[in-house]
C-alpha positions in Angstrom: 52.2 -70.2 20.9 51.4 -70.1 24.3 49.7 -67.0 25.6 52.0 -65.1 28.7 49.6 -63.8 31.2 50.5 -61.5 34.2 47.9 -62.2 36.4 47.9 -66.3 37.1 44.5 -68.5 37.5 45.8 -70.4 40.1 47.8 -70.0 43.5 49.8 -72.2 46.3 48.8 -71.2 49.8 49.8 -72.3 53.2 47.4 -72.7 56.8 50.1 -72.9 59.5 48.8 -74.7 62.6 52.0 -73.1 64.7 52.6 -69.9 62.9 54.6 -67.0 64.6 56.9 -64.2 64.0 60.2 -65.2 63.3 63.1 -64.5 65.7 65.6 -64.9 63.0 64.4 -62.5 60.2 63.4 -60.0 62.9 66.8 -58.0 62.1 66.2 -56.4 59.1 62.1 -57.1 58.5 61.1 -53.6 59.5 57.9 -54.4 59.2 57.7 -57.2 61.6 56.3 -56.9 65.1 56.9 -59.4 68.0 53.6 -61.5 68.1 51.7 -59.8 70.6 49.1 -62.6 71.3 49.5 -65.0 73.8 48.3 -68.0 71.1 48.4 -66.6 67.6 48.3 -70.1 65.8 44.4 -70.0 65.8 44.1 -66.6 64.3 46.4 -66.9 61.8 44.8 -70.1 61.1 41.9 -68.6 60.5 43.2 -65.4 58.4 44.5 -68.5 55.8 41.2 -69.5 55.9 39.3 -66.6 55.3 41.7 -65.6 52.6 41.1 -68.8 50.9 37.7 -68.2 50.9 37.6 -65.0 49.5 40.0 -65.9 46.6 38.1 -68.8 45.7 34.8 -66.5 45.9 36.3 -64.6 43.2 37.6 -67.8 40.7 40.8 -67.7 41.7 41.9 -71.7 42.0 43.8 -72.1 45.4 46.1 -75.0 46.5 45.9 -75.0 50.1 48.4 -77.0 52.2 48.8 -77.7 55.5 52.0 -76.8 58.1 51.9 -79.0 61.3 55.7 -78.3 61.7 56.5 -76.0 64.5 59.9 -75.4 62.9 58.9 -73.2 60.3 57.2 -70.1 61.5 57.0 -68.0 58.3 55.9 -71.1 56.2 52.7 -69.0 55.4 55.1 -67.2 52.8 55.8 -69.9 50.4 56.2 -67.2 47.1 59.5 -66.8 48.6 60.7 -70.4 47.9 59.5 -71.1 44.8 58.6 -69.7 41.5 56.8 -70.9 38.8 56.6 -69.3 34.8 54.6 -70.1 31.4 57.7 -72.1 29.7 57.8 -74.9 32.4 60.2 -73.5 34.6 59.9 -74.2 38.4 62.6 -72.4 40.6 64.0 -73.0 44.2 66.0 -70.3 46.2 68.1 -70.1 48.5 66.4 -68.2 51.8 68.6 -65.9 54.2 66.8 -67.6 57.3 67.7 -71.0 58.4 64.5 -72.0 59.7 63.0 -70.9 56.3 65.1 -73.2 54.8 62.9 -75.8 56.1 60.3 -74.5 53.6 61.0 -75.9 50.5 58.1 -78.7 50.5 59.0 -82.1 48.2 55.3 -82.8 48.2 53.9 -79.4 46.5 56.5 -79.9 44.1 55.7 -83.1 43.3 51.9 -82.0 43.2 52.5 -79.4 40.5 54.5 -81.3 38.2 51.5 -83.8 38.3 49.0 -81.1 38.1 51.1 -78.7 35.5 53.4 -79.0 33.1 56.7 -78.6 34.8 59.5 -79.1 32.1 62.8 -78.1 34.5 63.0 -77.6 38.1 66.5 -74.8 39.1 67.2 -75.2 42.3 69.3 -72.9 43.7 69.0 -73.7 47.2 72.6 -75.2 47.9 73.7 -71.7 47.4 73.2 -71.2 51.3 76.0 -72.8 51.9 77.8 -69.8 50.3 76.0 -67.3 51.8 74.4 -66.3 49.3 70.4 -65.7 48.8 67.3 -64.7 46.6 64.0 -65.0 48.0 62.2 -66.1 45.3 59.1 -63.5 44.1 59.8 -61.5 47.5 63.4 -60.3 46.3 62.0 -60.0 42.6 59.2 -58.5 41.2 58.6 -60.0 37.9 56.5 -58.6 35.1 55.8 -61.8 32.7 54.6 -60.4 29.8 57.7 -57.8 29.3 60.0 -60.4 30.8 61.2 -57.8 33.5 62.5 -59.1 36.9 62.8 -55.8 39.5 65.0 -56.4 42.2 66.0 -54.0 45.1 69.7 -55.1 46.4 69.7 -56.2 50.0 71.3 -59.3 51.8 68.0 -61.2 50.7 69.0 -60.4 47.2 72.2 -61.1 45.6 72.1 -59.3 42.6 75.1 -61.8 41.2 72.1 -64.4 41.1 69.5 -62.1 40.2 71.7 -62.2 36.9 72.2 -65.8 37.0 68.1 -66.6 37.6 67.5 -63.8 35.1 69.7 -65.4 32.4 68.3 -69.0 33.0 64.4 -67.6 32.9 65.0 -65.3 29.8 63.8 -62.5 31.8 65.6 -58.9 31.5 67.3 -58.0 35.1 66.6 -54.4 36.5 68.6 -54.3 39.7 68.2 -50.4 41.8 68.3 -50.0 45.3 65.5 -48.2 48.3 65.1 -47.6 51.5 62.9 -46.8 54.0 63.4 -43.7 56.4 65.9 -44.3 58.1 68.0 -45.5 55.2 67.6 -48.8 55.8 68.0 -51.2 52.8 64.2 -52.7 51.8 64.6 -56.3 52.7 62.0 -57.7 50.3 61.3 -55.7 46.6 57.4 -56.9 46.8 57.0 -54.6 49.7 58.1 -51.8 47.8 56.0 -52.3 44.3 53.7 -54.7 42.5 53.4 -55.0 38.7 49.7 -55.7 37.7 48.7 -55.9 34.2 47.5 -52.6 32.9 49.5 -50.5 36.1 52.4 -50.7 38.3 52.4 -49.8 42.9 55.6 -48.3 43.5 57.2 -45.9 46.2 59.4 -44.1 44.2 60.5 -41.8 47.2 62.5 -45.0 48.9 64.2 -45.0 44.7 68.0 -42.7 44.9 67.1 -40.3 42.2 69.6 -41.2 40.3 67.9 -44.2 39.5 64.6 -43.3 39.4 64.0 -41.9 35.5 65.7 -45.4 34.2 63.0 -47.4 36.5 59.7 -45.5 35.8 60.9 -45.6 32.0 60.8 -49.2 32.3 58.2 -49.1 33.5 55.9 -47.0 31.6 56.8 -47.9 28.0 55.8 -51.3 29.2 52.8 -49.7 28.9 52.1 -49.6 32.7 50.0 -46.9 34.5 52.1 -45.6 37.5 50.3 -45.7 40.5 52.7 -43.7 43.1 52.7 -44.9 46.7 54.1 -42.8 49.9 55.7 -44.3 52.7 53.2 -44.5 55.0 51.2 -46.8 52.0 54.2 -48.8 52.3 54.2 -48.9 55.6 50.3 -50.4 55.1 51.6 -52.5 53.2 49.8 -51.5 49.6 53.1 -52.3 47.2 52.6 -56.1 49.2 49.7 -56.4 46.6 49.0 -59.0 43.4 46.8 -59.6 40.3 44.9 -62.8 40.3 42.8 -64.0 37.1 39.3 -64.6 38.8 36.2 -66.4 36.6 35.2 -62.9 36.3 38.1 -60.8 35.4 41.3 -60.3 37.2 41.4 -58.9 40.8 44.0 -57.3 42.8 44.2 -59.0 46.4 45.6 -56.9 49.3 44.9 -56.7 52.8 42.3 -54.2 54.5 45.1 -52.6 56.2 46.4 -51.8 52.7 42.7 -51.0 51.0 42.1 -48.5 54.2 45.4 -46.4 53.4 44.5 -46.0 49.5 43.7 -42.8 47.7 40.4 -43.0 46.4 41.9 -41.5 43.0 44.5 -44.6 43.4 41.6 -46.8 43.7 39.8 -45.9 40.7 43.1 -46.1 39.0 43.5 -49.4 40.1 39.3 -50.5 39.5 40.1 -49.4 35.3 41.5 -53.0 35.2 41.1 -55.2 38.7 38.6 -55.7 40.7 39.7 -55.1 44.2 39.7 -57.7 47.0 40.7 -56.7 50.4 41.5 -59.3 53.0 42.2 -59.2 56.8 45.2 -60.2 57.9 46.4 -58.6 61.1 47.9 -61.8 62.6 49.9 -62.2 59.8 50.9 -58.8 59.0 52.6 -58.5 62.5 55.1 -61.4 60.9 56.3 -59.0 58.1 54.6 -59.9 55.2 50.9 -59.3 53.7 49.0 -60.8 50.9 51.4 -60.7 47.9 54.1 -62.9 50.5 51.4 -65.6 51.3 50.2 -66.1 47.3 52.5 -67.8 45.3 51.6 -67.5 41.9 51.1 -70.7 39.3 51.9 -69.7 35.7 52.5 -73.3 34.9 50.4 -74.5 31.8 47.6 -77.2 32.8 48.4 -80.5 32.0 
């Protein structure tokens, strides 16, 4: 019987050589920021790199691939495309953004099938054409070894196909909704919590109370510590965090903008199970996403 771990060995990442912020998810990314260098290809190059480095310092097994396209600014966000899980699965979604259509890469699909063992690919993808989206690990937050998939409702999230993906990965759906603020709908759930092994990041404050009791209890008798986050941490992007099984024990990878704005009593929470590694990001951050967007996990079995 194979073994279901949360925290995966291995990851997909992508260095973009013409990376930006997009102009078409700028709507309702409230964390996104217009780039404000003149060139910031090189420095997000660079942040990939870096990042790279330091996951691979810590054991973590990284495909890197490369975007020369200049028509896909957010490509450095690939966990939003694809998903991968312990029984073989391999999913595609359908993204909101045109241009992020453009993502879904033949050639890293064809690389883990040869690398993994990949037993049925979903794709969903031609659901765009009815308007209707789910952006892959980004709109659900999956907890592997409960079989849980959280999902905050937004446009990005159609909670019809949460269902549907649910149903097809034998995963138990928990739909709520949260918003920032100004009551703005949270566009991605990953911004918003991160399941880890032993604990669980979430803003509960951005939860309606009503739906609050039902989603810590899930979350709890899972046996998760909860780790509480405030707006502001959300704002610094510390729910945009995730486990990674280094040679050493598992880690939790953030960005320093994230590390900076934790409690030290959240941190030792944290420290009980994962080792912390924070990287910097800035570049990318001003795009809307952090560290949890640019890691797509592989739970795939090795061949």
């Amino acid at each position: 019987m194979t073994t279901i771990f949360q925290a995966p060995q291995a990851a997909v990442m992508i260095r973009p050589h013409h990376f930006t912020s997009n102009p078409q998810t700028m709507q309702d990314n409230a964390f996104q920021q217009a780039c404000s260098e003149n060139n910031p290809n090189n420095r997000a190059y660079v942040e990939v790199s870096n990042a790279v480095r330091a996951l691979e310092l810590a054991g973590v097994k990284v495909h890197l691939f490369e975007d020369t396209s200049t028509k896909t600014p957010d490509s450095v966000f690939p966990n939003n495309w694809f998903s991968t899980h312990s029984d073989g699965q391999l999913t595609i979604y359908p993204m909101y953004a045109p241009n992020r259509r453009l993502e879904v890469r033949s050639d890293i699909i064809d690389f883990l099938r040869a690398q993994y063992q990949v037993t049925n690919i979903n794709d969903y993808s031609y659901l765009t054409a009815e308007e209707i989206f789910l952006e892959g690990t980004g709109s659900m937050v999956i907890d592997h070894q409960t079989k849980v998939a959280y999902a905050v409702e937004s446009k990005r999230t159609n909670t019809d196909l949460v269902n549907q993906v649910c149903q097809q990965l034998g995963l138990q759906a928990e739909i709520f909704n949260a918003y920032d603020k100004n009551q703005v709908s949270v566009y991605h759930t990953n911004v918003l919590m991160c399941v880890a092994t032993d604990f669980a990041m979430i803003c509960l404050d951005m939860v309606p109370e009503h739906q609050r009791t039902k989603l810590v209890a899930c979350l709890t008798q899972s046996g998760h510590t909860l780790i509480e986050l405030s707006y502001e941490q959300i704002q610094h992007f510390c729910g945009n965090a995730i486990e990674l099984q280094g040679s050493t024990g598992r880690i939790l990878a953030l960005s320093t903008t994230a590390y900076r704005a934790l409690l030290p009593e959240q941190i030792t929470a944290i420290e009980k199970s994962a080792k912390l590694v924070a990287i910097d990001i800035p570049t990318i951050e001003a795009a809307g996403g952090s560290v949890r967007c640019m890691i797509a996990g592989v739970h795939l079995n090795n061949r």
